[in-house]
mmCIF file as Biopython writes it, N, C-alpha, C and O atoms, coordinates in Angstrom:
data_model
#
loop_
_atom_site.group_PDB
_atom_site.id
_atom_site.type_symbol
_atom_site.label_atom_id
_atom_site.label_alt_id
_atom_site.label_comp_id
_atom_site.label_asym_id
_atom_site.label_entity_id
_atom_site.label_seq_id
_atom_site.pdbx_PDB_ins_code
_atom_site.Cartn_x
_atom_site.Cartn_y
_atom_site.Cartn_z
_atom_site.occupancy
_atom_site.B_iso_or_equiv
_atom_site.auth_seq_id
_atom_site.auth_asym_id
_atom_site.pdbx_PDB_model_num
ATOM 1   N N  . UNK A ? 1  ? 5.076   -25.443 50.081 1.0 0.0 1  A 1 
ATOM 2   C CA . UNK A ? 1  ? 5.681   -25.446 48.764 1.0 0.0 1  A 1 
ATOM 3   C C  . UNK A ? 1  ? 5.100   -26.562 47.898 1.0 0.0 1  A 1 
ATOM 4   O O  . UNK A ? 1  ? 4.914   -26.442 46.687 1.0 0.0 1  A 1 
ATOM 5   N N  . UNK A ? 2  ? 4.820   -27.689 48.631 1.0 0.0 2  A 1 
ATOM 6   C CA . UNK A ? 2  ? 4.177   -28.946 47.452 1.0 0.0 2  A 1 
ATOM 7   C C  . UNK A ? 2  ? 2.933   -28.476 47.235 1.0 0.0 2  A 1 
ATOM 8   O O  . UNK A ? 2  ? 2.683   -28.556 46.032 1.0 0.0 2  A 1 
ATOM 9   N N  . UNK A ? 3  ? 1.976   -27.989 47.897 1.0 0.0 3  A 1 
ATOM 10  C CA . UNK A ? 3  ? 0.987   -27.763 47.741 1.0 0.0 3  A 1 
ATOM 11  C C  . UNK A ? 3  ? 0.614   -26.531 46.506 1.0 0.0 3  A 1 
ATOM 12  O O  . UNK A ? 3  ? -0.426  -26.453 45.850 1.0 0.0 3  A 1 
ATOM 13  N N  . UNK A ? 4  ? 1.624   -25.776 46.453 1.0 0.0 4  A 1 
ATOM 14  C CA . UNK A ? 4  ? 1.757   -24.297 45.278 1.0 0.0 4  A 1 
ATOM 15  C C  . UNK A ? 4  ? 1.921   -25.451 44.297 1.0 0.0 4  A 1 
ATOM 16  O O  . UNK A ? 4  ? 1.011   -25.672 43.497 1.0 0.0 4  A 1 
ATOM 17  N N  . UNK A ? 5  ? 2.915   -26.130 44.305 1.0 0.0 5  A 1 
ATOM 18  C CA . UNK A ? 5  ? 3.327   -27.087 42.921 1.0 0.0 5  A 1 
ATOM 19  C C  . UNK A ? 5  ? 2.353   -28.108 42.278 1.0 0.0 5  A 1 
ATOM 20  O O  . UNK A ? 5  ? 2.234   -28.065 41.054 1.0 0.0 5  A 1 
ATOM 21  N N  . UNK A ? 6  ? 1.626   -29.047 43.003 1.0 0.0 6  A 1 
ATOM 22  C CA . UNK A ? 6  ? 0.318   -29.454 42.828 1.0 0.0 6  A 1 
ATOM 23  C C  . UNK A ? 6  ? -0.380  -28.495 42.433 1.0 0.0 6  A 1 
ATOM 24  O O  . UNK A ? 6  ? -0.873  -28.795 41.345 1.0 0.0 6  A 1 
ATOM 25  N N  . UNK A ? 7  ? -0.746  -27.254 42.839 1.0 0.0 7  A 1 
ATOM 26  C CA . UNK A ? 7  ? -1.657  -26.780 42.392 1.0 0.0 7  A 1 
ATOM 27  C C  . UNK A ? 7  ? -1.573  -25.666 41.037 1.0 0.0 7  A 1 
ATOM 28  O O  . UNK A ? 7  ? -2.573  -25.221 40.475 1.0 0.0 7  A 1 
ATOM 29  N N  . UNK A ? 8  ? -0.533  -25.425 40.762 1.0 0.0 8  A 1 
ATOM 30  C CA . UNK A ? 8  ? 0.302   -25.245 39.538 1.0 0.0 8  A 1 
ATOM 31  C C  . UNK A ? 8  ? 0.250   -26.524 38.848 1.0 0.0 8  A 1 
ATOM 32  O O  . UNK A ? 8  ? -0.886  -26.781 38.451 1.0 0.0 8  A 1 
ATOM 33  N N  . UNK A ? 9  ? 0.966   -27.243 38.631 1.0 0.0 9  A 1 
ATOM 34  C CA . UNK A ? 9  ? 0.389   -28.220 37.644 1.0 0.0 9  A 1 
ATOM 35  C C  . UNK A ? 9  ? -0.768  -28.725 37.376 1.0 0.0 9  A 1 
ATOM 36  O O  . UNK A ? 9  ? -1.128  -29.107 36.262 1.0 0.0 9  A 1 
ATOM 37  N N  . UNK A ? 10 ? -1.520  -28.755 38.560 1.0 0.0 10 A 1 
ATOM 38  C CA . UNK A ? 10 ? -2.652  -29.109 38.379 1.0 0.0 10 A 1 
ATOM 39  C C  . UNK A ? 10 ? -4.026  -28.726 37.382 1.0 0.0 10 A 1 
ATOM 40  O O  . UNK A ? 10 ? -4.806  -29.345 36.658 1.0 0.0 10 A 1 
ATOM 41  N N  . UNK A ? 11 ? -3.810  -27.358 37.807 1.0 0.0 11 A 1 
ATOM 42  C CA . UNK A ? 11 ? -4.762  -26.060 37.441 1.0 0.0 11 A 1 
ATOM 43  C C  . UNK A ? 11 ? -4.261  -26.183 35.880 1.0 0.0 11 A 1 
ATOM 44  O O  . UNK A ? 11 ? -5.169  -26.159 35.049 1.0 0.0 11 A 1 
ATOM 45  N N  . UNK A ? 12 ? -2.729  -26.331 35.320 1.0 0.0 12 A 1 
ATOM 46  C CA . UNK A ? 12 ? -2.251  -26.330 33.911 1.0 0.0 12 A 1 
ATOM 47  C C  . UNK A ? 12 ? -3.074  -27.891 33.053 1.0 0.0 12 A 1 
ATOM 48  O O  . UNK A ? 12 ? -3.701  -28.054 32.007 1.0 0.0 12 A 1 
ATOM 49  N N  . UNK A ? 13 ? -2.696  -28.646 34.008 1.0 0.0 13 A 1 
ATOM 50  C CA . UNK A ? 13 ? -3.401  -29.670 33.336 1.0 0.0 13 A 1 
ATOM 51  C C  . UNK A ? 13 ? -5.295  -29.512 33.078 1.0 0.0 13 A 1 
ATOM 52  O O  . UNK A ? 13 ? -6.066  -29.994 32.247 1.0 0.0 13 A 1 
ATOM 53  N N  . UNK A ? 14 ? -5.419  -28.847 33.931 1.0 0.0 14 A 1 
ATOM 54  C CA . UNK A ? 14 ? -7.261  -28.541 33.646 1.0 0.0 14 A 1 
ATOM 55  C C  . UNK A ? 14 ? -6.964  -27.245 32.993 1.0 0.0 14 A 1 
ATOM 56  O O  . UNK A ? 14 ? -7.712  -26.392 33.471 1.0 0.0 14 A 1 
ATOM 57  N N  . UNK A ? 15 ? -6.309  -26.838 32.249 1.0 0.0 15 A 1 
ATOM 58  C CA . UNK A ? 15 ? -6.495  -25.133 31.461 1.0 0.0 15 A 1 
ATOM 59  C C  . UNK A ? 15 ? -7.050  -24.377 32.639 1.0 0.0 15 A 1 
ATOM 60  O O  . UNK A ? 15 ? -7.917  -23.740 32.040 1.0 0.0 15 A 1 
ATOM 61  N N  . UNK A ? 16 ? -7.134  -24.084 33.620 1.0 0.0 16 A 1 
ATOM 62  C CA . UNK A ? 16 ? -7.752  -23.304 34.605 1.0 0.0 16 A 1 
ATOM 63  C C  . UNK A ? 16 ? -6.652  -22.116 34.737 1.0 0.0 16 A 1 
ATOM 64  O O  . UNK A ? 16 ? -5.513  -22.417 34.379 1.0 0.0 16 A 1 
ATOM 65  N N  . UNK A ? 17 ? -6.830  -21.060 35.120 1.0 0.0 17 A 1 
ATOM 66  C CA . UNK A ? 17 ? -5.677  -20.290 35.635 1.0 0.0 17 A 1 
ATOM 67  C C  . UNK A ? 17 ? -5.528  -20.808 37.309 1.0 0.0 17 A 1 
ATOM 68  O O  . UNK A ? 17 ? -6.395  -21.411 37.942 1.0 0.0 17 A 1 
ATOM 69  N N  . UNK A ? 18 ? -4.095  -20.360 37.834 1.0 0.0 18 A 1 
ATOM 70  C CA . UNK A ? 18 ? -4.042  -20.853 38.877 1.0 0.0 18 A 1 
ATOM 71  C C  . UNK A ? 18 ? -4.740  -20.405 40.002 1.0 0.0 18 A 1 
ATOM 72  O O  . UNK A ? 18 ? -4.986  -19.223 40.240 1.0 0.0 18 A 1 
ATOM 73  N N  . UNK A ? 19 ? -5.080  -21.433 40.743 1.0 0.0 19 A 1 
ATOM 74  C CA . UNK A ? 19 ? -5.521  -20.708 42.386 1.0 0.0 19 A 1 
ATOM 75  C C  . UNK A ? 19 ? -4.526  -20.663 43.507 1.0 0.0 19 A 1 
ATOM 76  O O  . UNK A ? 19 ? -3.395  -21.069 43.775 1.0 0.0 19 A 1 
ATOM 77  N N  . UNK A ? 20 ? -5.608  -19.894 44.083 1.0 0.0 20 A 1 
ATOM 78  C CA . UNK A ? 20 ? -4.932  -19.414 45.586 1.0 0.0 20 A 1 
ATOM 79  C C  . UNK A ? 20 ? -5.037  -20.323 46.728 1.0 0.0 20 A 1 
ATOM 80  O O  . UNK A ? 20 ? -6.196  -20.738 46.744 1.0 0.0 20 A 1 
ATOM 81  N N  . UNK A ? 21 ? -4.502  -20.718 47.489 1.0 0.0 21 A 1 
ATOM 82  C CA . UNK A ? 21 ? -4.623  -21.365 48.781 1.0 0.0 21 A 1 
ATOM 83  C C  . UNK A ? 21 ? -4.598  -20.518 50.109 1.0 0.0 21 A 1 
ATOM 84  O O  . UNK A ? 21 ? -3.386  -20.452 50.310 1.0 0.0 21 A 1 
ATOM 85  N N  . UNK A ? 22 ? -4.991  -20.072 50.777 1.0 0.0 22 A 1 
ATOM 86  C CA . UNK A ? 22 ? -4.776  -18.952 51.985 1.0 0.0 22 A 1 
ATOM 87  C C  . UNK A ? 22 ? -4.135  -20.237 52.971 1.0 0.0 22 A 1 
ATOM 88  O O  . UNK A ? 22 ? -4.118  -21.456 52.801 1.0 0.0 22 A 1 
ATOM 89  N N  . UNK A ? 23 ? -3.538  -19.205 54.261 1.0 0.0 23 A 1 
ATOM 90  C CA . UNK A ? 23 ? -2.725  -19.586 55.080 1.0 0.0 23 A 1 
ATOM 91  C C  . UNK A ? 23 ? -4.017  -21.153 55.773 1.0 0.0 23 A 1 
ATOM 92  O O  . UNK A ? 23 ? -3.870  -22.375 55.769 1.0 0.0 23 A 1 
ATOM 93  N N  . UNK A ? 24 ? -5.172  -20.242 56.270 1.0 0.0 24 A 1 
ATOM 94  C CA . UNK A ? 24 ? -5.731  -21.243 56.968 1.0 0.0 24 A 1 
ATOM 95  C C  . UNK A ? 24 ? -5.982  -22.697 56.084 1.0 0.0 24 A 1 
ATOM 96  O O  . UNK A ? 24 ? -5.751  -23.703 56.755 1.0 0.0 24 A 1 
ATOM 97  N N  . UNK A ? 25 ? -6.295  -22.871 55.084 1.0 0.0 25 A 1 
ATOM 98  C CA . UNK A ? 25 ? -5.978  -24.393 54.493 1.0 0.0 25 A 1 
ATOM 99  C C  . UNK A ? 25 ? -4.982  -24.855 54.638 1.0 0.0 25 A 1 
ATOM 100 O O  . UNK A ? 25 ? -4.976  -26.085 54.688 1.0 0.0 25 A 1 
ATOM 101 N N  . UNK A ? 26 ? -3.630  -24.110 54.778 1.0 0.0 26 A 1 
ATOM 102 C CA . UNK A ? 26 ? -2.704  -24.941 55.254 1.0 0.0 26 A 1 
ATOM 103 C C  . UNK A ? 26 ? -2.010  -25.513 56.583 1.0 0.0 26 A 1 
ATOM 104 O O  . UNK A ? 26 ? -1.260  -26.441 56.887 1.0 0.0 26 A 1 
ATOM 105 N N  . UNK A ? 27 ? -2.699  -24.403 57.231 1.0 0.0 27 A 1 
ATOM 106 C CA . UNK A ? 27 ? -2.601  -25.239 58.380 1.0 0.0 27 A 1 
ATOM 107 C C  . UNK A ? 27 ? -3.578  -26.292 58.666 1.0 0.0 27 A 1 
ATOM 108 O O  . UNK A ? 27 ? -3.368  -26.950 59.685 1.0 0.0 27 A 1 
ATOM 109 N N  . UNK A ? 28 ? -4.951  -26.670 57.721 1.0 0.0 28 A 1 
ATOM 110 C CA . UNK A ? 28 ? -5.499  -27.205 58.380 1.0 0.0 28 A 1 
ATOM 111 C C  . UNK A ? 28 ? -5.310  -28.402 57.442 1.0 0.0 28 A 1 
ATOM 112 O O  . UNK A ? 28 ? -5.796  -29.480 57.785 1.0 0.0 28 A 1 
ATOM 113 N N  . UNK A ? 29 ? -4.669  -28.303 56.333 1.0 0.0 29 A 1 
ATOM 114 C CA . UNK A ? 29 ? -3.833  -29.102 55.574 1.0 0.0 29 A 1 
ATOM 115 C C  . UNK A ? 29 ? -2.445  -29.940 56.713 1.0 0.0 29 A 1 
ATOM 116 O O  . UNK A ? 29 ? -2.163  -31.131 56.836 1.0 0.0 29 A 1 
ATOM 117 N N  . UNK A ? 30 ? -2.072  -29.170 57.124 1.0 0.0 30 A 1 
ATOM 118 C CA . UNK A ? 30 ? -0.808  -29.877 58.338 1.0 0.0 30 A 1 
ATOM 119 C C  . UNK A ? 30 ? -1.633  -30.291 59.737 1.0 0.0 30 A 1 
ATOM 120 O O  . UNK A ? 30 ? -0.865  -30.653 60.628 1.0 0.0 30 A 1 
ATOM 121 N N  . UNK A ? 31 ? -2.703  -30.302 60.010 1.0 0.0 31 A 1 
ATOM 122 C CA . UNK A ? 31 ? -3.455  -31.125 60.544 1.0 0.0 31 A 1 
ATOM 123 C C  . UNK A ? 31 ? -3.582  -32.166 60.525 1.0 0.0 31 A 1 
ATOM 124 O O  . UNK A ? 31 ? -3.435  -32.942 61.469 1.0 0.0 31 A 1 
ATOM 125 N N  . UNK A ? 32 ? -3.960  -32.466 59.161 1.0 0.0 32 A 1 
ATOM 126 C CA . UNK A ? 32 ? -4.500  -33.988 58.673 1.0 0.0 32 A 1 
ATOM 127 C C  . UNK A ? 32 ? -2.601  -34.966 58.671 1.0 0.0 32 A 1 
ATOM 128 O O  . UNK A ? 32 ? -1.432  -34.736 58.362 1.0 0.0 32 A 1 
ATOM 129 N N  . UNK A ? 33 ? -3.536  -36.162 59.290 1.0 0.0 33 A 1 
ATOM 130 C CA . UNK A ? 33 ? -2.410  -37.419 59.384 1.0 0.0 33 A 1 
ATOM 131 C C  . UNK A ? 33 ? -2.169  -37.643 58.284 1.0 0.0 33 A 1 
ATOM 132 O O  . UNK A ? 33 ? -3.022  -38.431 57.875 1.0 0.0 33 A 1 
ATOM 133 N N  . UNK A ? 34 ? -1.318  -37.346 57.358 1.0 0.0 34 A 1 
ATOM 134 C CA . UNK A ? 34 ? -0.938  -38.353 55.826 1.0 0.0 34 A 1 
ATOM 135 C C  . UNK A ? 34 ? -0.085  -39.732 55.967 1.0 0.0 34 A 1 
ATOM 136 O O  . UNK A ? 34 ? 1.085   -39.893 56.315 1.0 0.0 34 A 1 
ATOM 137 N N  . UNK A ? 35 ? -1.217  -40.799 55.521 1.0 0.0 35 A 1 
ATOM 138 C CA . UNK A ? 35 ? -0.864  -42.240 56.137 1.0 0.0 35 A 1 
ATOM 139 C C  . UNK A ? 35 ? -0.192  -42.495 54.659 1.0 0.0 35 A 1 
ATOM 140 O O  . UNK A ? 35 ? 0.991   -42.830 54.604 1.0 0.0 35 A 1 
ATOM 141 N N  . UNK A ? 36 ? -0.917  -42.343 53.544 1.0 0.0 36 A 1 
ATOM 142 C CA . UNK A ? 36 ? -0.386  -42.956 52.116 1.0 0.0 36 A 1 
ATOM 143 C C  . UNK A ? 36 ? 0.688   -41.955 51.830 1.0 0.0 36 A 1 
ATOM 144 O O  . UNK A ? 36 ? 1.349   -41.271 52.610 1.0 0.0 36 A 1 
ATOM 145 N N  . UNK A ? 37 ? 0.707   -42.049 50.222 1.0 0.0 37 A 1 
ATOM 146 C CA . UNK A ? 37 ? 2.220   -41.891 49.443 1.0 0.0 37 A 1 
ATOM 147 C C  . UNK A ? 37 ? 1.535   -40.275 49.020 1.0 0.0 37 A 1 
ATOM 148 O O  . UNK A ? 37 ? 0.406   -39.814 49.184 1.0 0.0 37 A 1 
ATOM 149 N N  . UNK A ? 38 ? 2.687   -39.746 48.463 1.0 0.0 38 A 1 
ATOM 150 C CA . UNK A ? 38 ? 2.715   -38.431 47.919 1.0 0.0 38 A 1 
ATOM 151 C C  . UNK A ? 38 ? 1.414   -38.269 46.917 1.0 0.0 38 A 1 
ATOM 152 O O  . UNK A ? 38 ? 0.810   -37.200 46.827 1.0 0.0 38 A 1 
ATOM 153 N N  . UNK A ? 39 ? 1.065   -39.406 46.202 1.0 0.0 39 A 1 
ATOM 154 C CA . UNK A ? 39 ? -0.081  -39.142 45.727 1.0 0.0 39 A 1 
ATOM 155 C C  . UNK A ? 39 ? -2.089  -39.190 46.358 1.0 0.0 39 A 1 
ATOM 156 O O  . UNK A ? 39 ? -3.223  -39.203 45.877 1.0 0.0 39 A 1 
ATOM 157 N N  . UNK A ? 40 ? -1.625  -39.196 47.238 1.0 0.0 40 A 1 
ATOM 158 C CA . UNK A ? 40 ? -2.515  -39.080 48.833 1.0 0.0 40 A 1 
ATOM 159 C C  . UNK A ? 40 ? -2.730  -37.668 48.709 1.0 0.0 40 A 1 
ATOM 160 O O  . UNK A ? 40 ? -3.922  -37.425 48.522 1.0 0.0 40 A 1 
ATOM 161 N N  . UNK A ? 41 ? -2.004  -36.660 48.747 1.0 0.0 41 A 1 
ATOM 162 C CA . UNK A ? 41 ? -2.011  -35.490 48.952 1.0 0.0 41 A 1 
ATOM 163 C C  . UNK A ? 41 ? -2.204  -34.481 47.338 1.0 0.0 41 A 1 
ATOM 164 O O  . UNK A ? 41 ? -2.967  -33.543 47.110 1.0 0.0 41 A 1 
ATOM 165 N N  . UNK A ? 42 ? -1.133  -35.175 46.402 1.0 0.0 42 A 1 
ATOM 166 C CA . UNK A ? 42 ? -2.182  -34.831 45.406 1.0 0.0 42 A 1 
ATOM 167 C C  . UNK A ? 42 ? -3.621  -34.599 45.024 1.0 0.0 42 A 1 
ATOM 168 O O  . UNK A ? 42 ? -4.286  -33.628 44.663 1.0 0.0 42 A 1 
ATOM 169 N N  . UNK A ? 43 ? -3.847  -35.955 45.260 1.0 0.0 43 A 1 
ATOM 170 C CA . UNK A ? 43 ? -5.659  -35.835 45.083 1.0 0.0 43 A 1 
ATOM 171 C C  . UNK A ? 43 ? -6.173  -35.094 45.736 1.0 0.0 43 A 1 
ATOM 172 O O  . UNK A ? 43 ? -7.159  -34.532 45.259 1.0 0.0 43 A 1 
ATOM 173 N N  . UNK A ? 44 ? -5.737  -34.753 47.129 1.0 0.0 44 A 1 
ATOM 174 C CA . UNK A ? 44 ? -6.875  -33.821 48.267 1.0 0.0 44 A 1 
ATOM 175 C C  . UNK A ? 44 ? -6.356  -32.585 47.324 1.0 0.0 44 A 1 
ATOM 176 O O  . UNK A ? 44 ? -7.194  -31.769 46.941 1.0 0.0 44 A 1 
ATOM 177 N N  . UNK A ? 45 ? -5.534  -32.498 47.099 1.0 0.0 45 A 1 
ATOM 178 C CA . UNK A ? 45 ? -5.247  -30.812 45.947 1.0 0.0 45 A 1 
ATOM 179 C C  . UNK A ? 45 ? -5.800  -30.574 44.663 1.0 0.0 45 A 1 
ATOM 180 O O  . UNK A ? 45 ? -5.856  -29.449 44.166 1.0 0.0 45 A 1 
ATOM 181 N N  . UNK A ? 46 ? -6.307  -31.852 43.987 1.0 0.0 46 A 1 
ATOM 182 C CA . UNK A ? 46 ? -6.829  -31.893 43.051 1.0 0.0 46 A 1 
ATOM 183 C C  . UNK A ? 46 ? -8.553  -31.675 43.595 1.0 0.0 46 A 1 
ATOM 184 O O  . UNK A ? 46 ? -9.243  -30.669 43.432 1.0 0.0 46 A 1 
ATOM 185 N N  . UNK A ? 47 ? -8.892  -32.817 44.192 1.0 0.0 47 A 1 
ATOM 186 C CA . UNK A ? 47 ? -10.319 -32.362 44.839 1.0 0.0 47 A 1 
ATOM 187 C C  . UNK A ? 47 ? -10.768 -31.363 45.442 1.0 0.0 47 A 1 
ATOM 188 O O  . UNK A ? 47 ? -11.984 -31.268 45.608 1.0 0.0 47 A 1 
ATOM 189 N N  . UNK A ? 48 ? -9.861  -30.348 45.930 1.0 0.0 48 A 1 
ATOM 190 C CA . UNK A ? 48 ? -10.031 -28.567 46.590 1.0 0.0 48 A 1 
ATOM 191 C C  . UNK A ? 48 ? -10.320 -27.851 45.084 1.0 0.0 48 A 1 
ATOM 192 O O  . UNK A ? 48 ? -11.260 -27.141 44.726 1.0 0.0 48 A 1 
ATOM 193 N N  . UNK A ? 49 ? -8.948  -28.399 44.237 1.0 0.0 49 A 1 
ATOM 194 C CA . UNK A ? 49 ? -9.213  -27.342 43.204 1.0 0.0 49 A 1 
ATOM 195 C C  . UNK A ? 49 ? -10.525 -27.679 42.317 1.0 0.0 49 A 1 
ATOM 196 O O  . UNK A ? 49 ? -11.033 -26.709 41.755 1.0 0.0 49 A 1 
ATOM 197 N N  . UNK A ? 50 ? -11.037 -28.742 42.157 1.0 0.0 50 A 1 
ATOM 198 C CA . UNK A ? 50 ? -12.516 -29.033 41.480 1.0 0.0 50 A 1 
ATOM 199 C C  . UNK A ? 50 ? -13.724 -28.819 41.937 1.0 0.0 50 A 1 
ATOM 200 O O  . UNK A ? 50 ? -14.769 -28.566 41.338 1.0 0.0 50 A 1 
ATOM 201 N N  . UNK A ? 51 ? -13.410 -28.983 43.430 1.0 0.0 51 A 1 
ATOM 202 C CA . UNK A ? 51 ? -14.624 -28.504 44.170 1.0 0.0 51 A 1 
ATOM 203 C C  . UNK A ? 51 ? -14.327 -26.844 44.916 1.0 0.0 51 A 1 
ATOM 204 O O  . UNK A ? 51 ? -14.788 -26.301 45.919 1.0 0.0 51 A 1 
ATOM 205 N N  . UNK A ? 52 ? -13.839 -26.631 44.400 1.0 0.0 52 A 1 
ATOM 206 C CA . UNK A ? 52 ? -13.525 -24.622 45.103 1.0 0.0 52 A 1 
ATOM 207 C C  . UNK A ? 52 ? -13.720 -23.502 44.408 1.0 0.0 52 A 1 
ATOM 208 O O  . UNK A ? 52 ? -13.336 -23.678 43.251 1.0 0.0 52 A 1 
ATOM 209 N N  . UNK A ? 53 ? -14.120 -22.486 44.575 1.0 0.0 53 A 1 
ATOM 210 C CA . UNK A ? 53 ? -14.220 -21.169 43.514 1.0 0.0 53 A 1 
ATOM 211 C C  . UNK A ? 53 ? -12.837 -21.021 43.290 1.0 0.0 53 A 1 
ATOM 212 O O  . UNK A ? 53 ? -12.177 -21.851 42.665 1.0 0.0 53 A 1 
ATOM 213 N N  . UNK A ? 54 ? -12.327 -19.872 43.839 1.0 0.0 54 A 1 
ATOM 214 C CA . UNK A ? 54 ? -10.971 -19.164 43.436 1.0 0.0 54 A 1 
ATOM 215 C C  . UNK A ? 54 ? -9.980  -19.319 44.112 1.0 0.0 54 A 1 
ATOM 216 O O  . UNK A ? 54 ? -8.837  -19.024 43.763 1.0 0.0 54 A 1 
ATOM 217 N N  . UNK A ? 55 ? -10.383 -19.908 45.390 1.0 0.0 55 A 1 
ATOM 218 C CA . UNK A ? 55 ? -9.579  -20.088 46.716 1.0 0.0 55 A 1 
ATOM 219 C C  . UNK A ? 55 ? -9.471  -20.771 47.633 1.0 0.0 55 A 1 
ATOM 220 O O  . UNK A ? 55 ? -10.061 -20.652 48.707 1.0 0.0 55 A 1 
ATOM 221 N N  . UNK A ? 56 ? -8.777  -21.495 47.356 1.0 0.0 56 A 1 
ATOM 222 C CA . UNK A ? 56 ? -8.774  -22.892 49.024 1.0 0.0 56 A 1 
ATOM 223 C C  . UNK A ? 56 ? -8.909  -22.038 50.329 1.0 0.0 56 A 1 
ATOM 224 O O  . UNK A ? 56 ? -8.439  -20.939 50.621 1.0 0.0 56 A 1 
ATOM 225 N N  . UNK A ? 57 ? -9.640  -22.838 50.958 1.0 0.0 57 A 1 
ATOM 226 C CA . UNK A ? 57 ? -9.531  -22.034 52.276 1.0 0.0 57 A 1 
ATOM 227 C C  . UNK A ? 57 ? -9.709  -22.760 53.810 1.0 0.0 57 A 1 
ATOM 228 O O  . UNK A ? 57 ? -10.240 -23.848 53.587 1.0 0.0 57 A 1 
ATOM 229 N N  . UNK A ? 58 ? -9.591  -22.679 54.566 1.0 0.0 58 A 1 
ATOM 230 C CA . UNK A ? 58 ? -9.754  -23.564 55.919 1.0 0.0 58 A 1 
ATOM 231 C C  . UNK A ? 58 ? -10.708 -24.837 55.630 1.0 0.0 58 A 1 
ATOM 232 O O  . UNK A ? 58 ? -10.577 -26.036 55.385 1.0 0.0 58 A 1 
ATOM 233 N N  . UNK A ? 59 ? -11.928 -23.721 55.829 1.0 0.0 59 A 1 
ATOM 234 C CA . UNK A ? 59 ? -13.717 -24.316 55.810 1.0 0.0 59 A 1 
ATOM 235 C C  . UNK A ? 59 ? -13.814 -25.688 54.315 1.0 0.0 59 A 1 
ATOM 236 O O  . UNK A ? 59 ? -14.489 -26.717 54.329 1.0 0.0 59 A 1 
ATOM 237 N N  . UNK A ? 60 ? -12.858 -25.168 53.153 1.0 0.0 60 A 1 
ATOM 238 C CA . UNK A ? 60 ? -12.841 -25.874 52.051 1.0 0.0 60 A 1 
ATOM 239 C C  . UNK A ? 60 ? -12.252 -27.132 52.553 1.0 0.0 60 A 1 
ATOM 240 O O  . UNK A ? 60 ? -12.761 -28.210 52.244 1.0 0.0 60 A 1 
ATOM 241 N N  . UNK A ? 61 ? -10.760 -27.024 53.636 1.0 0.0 61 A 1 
ATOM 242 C CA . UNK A ? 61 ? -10.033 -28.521 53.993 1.0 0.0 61 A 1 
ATOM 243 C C  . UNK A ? 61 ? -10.987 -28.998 54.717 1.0 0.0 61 A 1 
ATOM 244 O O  . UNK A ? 61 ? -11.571 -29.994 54.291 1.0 0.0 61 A 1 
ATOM 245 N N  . UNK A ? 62 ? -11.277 -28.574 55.641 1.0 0.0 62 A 1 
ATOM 246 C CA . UNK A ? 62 ? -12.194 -29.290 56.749 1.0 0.0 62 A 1 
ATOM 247 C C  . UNK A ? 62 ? -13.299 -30.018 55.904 1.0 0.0 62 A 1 
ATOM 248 O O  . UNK A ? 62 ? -13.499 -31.219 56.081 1.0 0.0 62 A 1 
ATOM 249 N N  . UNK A ? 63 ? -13.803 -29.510 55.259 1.0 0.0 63 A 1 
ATOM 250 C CA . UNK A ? 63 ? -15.316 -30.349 54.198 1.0 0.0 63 A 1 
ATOM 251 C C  . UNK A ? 63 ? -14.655 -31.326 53.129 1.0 0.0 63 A 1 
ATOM 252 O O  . UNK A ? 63 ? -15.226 -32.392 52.901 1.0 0.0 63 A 1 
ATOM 253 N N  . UNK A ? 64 ? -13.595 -31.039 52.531 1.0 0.0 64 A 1 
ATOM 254 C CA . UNK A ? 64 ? -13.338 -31.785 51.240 1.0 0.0 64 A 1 
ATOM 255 C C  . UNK A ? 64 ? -12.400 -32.923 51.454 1.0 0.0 64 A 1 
ATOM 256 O O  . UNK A ? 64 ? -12.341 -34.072 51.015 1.0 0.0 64 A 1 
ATOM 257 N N  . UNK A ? 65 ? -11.603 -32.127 52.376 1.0 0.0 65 A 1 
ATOM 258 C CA . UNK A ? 65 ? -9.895  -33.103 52.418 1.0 0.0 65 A 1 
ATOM 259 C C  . UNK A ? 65 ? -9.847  -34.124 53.551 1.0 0.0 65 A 1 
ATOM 260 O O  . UNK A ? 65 ? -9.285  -35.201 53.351 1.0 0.0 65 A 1 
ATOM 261 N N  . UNK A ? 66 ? -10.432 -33.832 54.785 1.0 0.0 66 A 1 
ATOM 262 C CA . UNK A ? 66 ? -10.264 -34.986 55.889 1.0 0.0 66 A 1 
ATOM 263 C C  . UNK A ? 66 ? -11.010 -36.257 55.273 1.0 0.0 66 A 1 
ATOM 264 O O  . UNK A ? 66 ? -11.904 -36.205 54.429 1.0 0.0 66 A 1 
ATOM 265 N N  . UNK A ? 67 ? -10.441 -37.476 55.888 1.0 0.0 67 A 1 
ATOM 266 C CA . UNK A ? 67 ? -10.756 -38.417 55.513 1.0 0.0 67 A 1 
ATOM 267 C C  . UNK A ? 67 ? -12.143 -38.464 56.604 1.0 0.0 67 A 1 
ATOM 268 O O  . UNK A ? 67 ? -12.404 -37.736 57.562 1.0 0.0 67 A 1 
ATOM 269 N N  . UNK A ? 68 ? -13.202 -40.122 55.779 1.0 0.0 68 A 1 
ATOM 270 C CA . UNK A ? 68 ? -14.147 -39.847 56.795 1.0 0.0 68 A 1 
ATOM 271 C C  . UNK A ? 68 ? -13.755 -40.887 58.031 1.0 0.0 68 A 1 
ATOM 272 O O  . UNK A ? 68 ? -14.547 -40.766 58.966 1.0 0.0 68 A 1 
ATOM 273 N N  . UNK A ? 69 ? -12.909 -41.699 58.215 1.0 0.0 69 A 1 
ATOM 274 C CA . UNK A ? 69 ? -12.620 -42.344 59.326 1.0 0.0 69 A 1 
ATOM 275 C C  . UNK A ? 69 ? -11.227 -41.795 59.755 1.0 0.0 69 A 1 
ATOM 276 O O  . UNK A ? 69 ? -10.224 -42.270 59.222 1.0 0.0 69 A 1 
ATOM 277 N N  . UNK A ? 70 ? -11.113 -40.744 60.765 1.0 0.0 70 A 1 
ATOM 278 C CA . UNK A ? 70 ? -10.064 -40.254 61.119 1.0 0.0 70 A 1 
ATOM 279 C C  . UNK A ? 70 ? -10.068 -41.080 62.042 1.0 0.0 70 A 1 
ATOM 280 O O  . UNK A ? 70 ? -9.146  -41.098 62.857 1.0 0.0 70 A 1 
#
């Protein structure tokens, strides 16, 4: 659900129409350790939606969103 809402506002604030997230980004979204604050997870939603065509997707979390010192 945060992740639809980030990406709804998000997409409004860039005039974009909204995107899609498929199941596998989110699980691989509930993978990742979130050590910081709610705006930790913003940004990885903001950086999917700038760097993605139409659709978040697994392959997109794994490349964009993990940090590089896990």
């Amino acid at each position: 659900m945060l992740a639809e809402y980030f990406i709804t506002q998000i997409c409004n604030e860039y005039g974009r129409s909204k995107m899609k997230i498929n199941a596998d980004a989110i699980k691989e979204l509930q993978k990742i350790k979130w050590t910081g604050n709610i705006r930790e997870f913003r940004n990885v939603i903001e950086r999917l939606i700038i760097l993605c065509d139409k659709e978040i997707n697994g392959k997109d979390v794994a490349a964009y969103a993990r940090p590089v010192f896990e």
